[in-house]
C-alpha positions, 0 to 999 in steps of 0.5 A, spaced: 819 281 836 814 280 829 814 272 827 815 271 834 810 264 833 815 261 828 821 261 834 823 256 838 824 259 845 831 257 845 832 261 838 828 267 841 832 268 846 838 268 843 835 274 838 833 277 844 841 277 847 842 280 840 838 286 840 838 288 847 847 289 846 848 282 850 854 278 847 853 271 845 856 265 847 857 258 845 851 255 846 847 261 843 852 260 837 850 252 837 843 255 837 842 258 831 846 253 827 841 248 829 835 253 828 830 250 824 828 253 816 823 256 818 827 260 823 833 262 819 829 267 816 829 271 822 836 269 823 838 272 817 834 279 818 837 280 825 845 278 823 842 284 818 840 289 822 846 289 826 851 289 821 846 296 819 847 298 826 854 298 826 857 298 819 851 302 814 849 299 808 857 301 806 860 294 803 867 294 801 873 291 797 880 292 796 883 293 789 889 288 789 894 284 786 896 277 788 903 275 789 905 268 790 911 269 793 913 262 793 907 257 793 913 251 796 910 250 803 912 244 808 906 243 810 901 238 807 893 240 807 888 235 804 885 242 801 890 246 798 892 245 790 897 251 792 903 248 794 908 245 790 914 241 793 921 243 788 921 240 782 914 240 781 909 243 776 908 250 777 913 250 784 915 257 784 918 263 788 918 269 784 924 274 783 923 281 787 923 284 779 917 279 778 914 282 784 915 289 782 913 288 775 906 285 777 905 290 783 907 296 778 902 293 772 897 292 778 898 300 780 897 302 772 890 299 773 888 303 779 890 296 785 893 299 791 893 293 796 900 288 794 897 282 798 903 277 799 902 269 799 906 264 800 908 257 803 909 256 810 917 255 812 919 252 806 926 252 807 926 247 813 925 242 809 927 242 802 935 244 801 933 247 794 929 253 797 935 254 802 940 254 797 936 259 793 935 264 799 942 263 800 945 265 793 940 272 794 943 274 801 937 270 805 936 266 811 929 265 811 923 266 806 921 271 812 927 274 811 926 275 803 918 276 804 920 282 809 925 284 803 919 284 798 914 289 803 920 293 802 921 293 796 914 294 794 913 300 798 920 304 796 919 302 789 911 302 787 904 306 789 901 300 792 901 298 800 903 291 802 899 285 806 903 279 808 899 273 809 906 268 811 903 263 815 906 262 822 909 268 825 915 269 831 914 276 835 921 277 831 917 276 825 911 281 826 915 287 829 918 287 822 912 287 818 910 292 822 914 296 819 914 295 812 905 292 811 900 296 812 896 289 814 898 282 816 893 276 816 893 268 817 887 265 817 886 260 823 881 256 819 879 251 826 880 251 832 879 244 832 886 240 834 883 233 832 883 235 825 890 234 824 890 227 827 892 221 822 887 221 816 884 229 817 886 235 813 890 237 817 895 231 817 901 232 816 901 240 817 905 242 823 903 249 822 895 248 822 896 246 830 890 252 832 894 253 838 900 256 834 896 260 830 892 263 835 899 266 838 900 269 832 893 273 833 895 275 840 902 277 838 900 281 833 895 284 837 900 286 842 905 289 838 899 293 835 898 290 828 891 291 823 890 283 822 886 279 817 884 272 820 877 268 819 876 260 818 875 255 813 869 251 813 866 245 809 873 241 812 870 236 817 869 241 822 862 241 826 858 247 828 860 247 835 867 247 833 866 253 827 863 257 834 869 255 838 874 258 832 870 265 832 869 266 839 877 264 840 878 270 835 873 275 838 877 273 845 883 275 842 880 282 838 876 284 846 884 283 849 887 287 843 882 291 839 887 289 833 883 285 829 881 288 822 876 283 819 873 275 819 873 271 813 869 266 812 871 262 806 868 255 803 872 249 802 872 247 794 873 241 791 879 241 786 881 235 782 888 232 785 887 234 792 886 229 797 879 231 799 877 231 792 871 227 793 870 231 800 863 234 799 862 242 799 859 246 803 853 248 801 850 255 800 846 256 804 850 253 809 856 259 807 850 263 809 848 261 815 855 261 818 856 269 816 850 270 819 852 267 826 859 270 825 856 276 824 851 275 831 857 272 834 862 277 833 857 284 833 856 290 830 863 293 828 867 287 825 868 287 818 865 280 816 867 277 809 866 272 805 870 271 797 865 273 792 868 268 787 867 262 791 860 264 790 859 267 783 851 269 783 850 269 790 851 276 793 845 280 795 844 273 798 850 274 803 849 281 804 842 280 807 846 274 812 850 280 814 856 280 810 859 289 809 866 286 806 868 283 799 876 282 801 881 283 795 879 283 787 884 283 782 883 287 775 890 283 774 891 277 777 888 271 778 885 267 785 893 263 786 889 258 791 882 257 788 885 259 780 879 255 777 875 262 781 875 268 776 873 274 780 868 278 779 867 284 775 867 290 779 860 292 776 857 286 776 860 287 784 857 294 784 850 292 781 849 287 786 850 291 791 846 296 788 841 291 788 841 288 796 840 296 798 847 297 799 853 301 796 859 299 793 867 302 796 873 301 795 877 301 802 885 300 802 888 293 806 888 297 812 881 298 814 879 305 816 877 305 823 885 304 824 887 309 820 887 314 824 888 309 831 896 311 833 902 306 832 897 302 826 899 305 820 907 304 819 911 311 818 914 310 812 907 309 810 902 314 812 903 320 806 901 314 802 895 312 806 893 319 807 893 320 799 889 314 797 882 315 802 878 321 803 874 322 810 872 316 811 879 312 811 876 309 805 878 311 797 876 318 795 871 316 790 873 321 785 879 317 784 875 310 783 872 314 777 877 316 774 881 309 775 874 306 771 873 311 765 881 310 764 879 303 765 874 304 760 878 308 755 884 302 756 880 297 754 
């Protein structure tokens, strides 16, 4: 191995486990996060080459619109400028007219995934949501999102994504049938974050081992998920390695698991950990990288572009072959101070790092074609939109930018 005098044995080794096709384990993952600077270049190019073994130079992202279906929440996150409790500023839960007139806007623009965001079941403790629900007809807000799905995928182009938190088997089946994906970020495996005074604190559905049930029913029921983890929040480095090999354990199970965010905290006045320090880049880039060794060739890695504005040749040279959603449209509803690139500044950048910019659905293309992936109601939808690939035909991309720029 070249550069083979700059390594610690240990670091070494694990490269070696990387290139001989031999899973990492925990300490491996430790290993490399306490690798030393001068190792990190090898890190890097070997979270590289394996992403170009199992993925190419193809990076990817989904055009979409941002619905926050409702930002009420009964959990209490010392990061999240998201929720609102009733009453106060800016606390909302749109209309499905609300929603399908963003979608159909998005769908003018070229956006073909519908993502749905929204607070963790705000009707347990706030009445005022209850009693809105009720005079629509719904019980829960799990019952008004899946009633969102399917009004979005009657009555627009796009393709729904669910990100509800906390799902029942129930809850699942039904999006199943009305999502082309669902996803819940994990964020930690570590339980003593929600103890008195951590992030976590006063948040009952963060408990790690309730989302990871998540993740494991929606792998039984054959469900293409969108998890990955939050770093930057107190956590350790052994605990971020802990958190990825709990989803690589699920996804080795169930095969289900579509793509790995990571995504870095941010500071934002008003919250709890206001003065909480960020991670910084190079620690962004480091966790991509050993996601990216831990969790092999074939995973979709992904990291925000807008949380990390002039950083993407960088985080493609880590390991990274996805951007997540972009909006032409609306704006980042959890990180709002973050504007989202523009696609040819995205493109160029990519361009730049030796790679190829495409836009992919809120399915990704390895289960498309899997049986049982791909909801009935759906399919001729999905089928139109991509070419061989399972990614968007190129053709219609360039016809969605010269009417962009005809429009604009």
């Amino acid at each position: 191995m070249s550069g083979r005098t700059t390594l610690s044995p240990a670091v070494e080794g694990v490269l070696e486990r990387v290139v001989a096709g031999r899973a990492l384990d925990r300490i491996a993952g430790i290993t490399l996060f306490e690798a030393s600077p001068t190792e990190w270049p090898m890190i890097l190019d070997g979270a590289a080459a394996l992403r170009d073994a199992g993925k190419g130079r193809t990076v990817t992202y989904s055009r979409k619109v941002f619905l926050p279906l409702t930002n009420l929440c009964r959990d209490y996150c010392g990061y999240c400028t998201f929720r609102r409790d009733p009453g106060q500023p800016g606390a909302h839960t749109m209309s499905l007219d609300e929603v399908l007139g963003i979608c159909e806007a998005g769908a003018r623009l070229g956006c073909k995934e519908a993502l749905l965001s929204l607070g963790d079941k705000p009707e347990a403790p706030f009445p005022e949501h209850r009693e809105w629900l009720a005079r629509r007809g719904y019980r829960t807000t799990m019952e008004y999102l899946q009633a969102a799905c399917r009004a979005i995928a009657a009555e627009t182009p796009l393709l729904p994504h669910a990100n509800p938190g906390l799902m029942s088997e129930r809850d699942l089946m039904v999006l199943r049938d009305t999502s082309v994906s669902v996803g819940i970020m994990l964020e930690t495996a570590a339980d003593r974050l929600a103890a008195s005074g951590g992030p976590h604190d006063h948040a009952p559905d963060k408990v790690p081992r309730r989302r990871l049930r998540t993740l494991e029913t929606a792998g039984r029921l054959g469900i293409a998920f969108t998890t990955g983890i939050l770093i930057g929040i107190g956590e350790t480095w052994a605990e971020r390695v802990e958190a990825l090999l709990a989803i690589r354990a699920i996804h080795e199970r169930y095969g289900h698991i579509q793509e790995v965010i990571i995504q870095n905290f941010r500071a934002k006045p008003g919250i709890p950990m206001a003065a909480h320090p960020e991670p910084d880049f190079d620690d962004l880039r480091r966790t991509v990288a050993v996601a990216r060794l831990l969790l092999g060739p074939t995973m979709n890695v992904q990291a925000p572009p807008n949380l990390s504005p002039g950083t993407y040749p960088a985080l493609i040279g880590a390991g990274l072959n996805d951007w997540g959603g972009i909006s032409p449209l609306t704006i980042d509803h959890i990180n709002p101070e973050a504007p989202w690139p523009l696609i040819a500044a995205l493109t160029a950048a990519t361009r730049a790092a030796g790679g190829h910019l495409r836009e992919r659905l809120a399915i990704y293309p390895e289960f498309i074609g899997r049986a049982g992936f791909v909801p009935e109601a759906l399919r001729t939808r999905v089928a139109a939109y991509v070419d061989e690939t399972g990614l968007v035909r190129e053709v219609a991309a360039i016809t969605e930018r010269q009417d962009l720029a005809a429009a604009g």
